[in-house]
N, C-alpha and C positions, 0 to 999 in steps of 0.2 A: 412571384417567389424566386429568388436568386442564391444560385449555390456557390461559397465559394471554398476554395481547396488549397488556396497559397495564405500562409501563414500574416503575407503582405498585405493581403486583400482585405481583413478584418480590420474593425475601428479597435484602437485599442480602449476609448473612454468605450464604447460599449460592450465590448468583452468585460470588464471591469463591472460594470450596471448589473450584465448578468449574472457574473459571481457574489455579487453581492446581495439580489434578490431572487437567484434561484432557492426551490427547497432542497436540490439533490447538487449543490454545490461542494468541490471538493481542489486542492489545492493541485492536485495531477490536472484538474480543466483547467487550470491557470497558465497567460503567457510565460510565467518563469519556468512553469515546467515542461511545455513545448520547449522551448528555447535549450533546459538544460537535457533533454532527451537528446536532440538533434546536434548538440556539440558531442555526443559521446558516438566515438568509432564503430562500439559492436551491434550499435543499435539504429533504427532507421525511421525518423520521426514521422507524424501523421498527422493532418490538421483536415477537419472536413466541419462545414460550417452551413446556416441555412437562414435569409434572413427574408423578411416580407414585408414590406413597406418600409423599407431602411431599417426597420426592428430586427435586431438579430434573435432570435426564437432558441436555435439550437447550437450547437458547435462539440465535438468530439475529437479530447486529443488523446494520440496513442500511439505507440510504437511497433514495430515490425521485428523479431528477435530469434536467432536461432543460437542452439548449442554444439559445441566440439565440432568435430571434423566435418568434412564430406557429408558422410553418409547419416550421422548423427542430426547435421544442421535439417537433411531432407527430411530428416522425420519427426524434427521436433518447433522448425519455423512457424509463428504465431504471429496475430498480430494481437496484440494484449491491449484494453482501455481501463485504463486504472481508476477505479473511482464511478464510473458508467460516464455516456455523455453528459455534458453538462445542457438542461434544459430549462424554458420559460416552463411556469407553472400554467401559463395558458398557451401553450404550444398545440400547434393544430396536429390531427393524425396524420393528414395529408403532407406537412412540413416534416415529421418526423420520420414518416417513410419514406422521403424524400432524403435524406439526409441517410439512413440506414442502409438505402440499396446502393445508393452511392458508394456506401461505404463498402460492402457485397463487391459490387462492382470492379472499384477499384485496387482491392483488396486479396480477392479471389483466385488470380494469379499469381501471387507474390508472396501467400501463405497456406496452411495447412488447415488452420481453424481464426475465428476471430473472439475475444471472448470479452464480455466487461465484467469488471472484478467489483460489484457494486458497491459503496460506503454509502448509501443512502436508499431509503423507500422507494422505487420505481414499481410498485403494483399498481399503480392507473395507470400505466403503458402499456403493461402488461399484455396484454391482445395486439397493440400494436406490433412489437415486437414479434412474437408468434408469428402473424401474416408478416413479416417480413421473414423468415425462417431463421427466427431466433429460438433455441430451447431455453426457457428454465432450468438452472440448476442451483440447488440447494447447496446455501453457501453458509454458515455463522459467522459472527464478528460480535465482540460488545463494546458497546460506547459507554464512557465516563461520563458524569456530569460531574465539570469540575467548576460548573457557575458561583457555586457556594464553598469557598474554600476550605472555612471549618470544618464541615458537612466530607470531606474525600476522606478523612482516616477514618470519620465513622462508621462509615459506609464499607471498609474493609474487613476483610475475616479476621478472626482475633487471633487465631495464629500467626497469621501475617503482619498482625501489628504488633507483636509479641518476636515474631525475629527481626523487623526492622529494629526493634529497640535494642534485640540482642546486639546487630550486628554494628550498630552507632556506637554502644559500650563498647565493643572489640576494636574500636578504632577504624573502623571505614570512612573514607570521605571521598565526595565526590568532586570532580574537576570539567570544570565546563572552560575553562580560561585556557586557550594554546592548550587546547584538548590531543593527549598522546592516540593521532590514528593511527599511527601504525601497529600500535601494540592492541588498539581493539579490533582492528584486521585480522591482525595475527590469530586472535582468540576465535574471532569468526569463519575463516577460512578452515583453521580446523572443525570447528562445530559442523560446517558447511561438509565439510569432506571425509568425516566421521560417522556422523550422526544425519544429517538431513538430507545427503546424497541429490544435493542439488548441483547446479553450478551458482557460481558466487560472482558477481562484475569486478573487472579488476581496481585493483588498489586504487588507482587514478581516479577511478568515479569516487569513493569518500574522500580522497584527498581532495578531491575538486570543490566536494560539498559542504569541508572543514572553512571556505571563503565566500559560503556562499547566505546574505541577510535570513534567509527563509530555512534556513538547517541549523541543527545544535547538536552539538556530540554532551553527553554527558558518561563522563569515565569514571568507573568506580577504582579507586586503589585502596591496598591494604596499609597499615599503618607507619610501613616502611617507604613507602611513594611508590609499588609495583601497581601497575597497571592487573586488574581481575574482572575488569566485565567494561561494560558499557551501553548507551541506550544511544541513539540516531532519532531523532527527531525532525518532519518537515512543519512548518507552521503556515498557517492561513490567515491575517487578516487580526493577529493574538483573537481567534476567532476557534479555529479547530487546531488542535496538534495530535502528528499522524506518528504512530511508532511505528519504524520501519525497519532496523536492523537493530536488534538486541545479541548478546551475549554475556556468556559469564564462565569463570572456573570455579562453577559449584560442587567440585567432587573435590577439588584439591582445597578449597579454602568454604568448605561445608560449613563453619559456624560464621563465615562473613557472609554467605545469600547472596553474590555479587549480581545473580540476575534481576533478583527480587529488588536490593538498592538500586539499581540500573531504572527500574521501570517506575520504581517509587519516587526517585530522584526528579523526572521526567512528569510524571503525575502529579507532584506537588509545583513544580514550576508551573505549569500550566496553571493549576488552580490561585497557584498565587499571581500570578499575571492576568488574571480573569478572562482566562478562556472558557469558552462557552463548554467543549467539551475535548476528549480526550478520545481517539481513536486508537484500538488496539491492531486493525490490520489481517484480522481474520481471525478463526475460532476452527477450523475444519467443519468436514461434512457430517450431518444428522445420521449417516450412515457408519461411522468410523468411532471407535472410542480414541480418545486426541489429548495424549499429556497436558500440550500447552494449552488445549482446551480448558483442562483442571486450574492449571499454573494460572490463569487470565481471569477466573471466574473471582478468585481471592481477592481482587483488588475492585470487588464492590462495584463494576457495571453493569448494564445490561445487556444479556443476550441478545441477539434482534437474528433475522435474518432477511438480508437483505439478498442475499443469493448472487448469480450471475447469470448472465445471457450469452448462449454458445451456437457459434453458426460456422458448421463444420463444412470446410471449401472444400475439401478431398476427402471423401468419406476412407476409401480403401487403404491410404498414407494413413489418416489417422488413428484408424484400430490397426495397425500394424502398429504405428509409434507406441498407442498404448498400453497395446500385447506388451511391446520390449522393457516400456516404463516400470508397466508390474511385476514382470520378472525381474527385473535390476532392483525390485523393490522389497523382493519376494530375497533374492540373494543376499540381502543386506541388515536381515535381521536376525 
């Protein structure tokens, strides 16, 4: 068994092999998105990989990220795996623990927590993980099936296909060609700084992804050419496509739905391109009632819950960070 941890070291036809017949394949395991992790300044790439008998079996990519200042970054530095590792479907325990402590390992000084953010089934791991001192944590998302293109409006709520049509009669259209980002930044930064009280990557990361084969802006404008929402899309393979940043100004232009066009826009491209399916990017927790949870469920996927796995480096750092998180969360409603 051979482990490798430089980005160099890996075959790229078999990285390739893998994403193509793993079950828990996702386009964040893919070399394009190591590659574009590790061109960006605020973030700090990760590549850990496990192969036996020249077979590559396992491989995990992800990044290392903190927020604002000082004191901020100490208590909020992660190392996040988007998507979970990517794995053979006949990956041994022994290869996957192997690959996981590594990760532990290497990891465990350089962050706070490690987490994977799952888009796929990882319950026959499930033990594994554990004895590696991974927790379970209940996570929702719902997947589209956009294989049957007819089949996507049906499958929506009748309301929602009752304001899309309003808001096509009101003159909305969408722009995917020399897509305006900076005015769907603009929308998002505020939603960001308003409302979701997260941090947002700077400009430079969408602009960067406005050039890049595997991303698609789809901009919604109102009948005058103003920019009012927009959808972010990464694709896989015209295999999966990932929503990742949406926005809209649904309180000022209420009878155009620019979030709802944004997402719809996005959802129909897929189905017409024959994508297998359409990822929304989370749902929140079983524990929480979750607007976008409502707002996601309209558009006729399924719920799943694929969850995440949390392996906390600094116990003490992190219920502090997340004492502060709650209360900043607590102040902000």
């Amino acid at each position: 068994m051979t482990l490798l941890t430089q980005y160099s070291q890996i075959d790229p036809a078999a990285w390739d092999n893998l994403l193509r017949k793993s079950s828990v394949t996702s386009w964040f395991q893919s070399p394009e998105a190591f590659l574009f992790f590790n061109s960006l300044n605020f973030m700090e790439a990760f590549v850990v990989a496990v192969t036996e008998e020249d077979k590559l079996l396992g491989l995990t990519v992800g990044y290392i990220q903190g927020d604002g200042g000082r004191l901020k970054q100490m208590l909020s530095r992660r190392a996040i795996i988007v998507g979970g590792p990517l794995l053979a479907d006949d990956i041994s325990n022994e290869a996957l623990t192997l690959m996981l402590n590594t990760l532990r390992k290497q990891l465990s000084r350089r962050c706070i927590y490690i987490e994977t953010r799952n888009l796929n089934d990882y319950s026959c791991w499930e033990e594994t993980f554990e004895a590696c001192g991974f927790s379970y944590v209940p996570h929702y998302n719902f997947h589209i099936d956009t294989s049957v293109s007819e089949l996507v409006d049906k499958r929506m709520d009748k309301s929602r296909r009752r304001r899309i049509r309003r808001a096509t009669e009101n003159g909305v259209n969408i722009s995917c060609e020399n897509p305006d980002i900076k005015g769907f930044y603009d929308i998002l930064s505020n939603l960001y700084r308003t409302k979701i009280h997260k941090p947002l990557p700077p400009f430079s990361m969408f602009e960067q992804l406005g050039k890049m084969p595997y991303a698609k802006y789809f901009i919604v404008k109102d009948s005058q050419g103003k920019t009012i929402g927009g959808q972010l899309i990464l694709m896989l393979y015209q295999q999966v496509a990932y929503a990742w940043y949406c926005c809209g100004l649904d309180k000022e232009y209420h009878d155009l739905y620019p979030s709802i066009m944004a997402n719809y826009a996005a959802i129909r491209y897929a189905a017409d391109k024959g994508f297998e399916r359409y990822d929304m990017m989370g749902a929140g927790t079983p524990k929480e009632d979750y607007g976008v949870r409502d707002f996601k469920a309209q558009f006729g996927g399924t719920l799943v819950e694929h969850g995440r796995y949390l392996y906390v480096c600094r116990p003490a750092i992190y219920w502090m960070g997340s004492k502060a998180l709650a209360l900043l969360k607590y102040l902000h409603k």
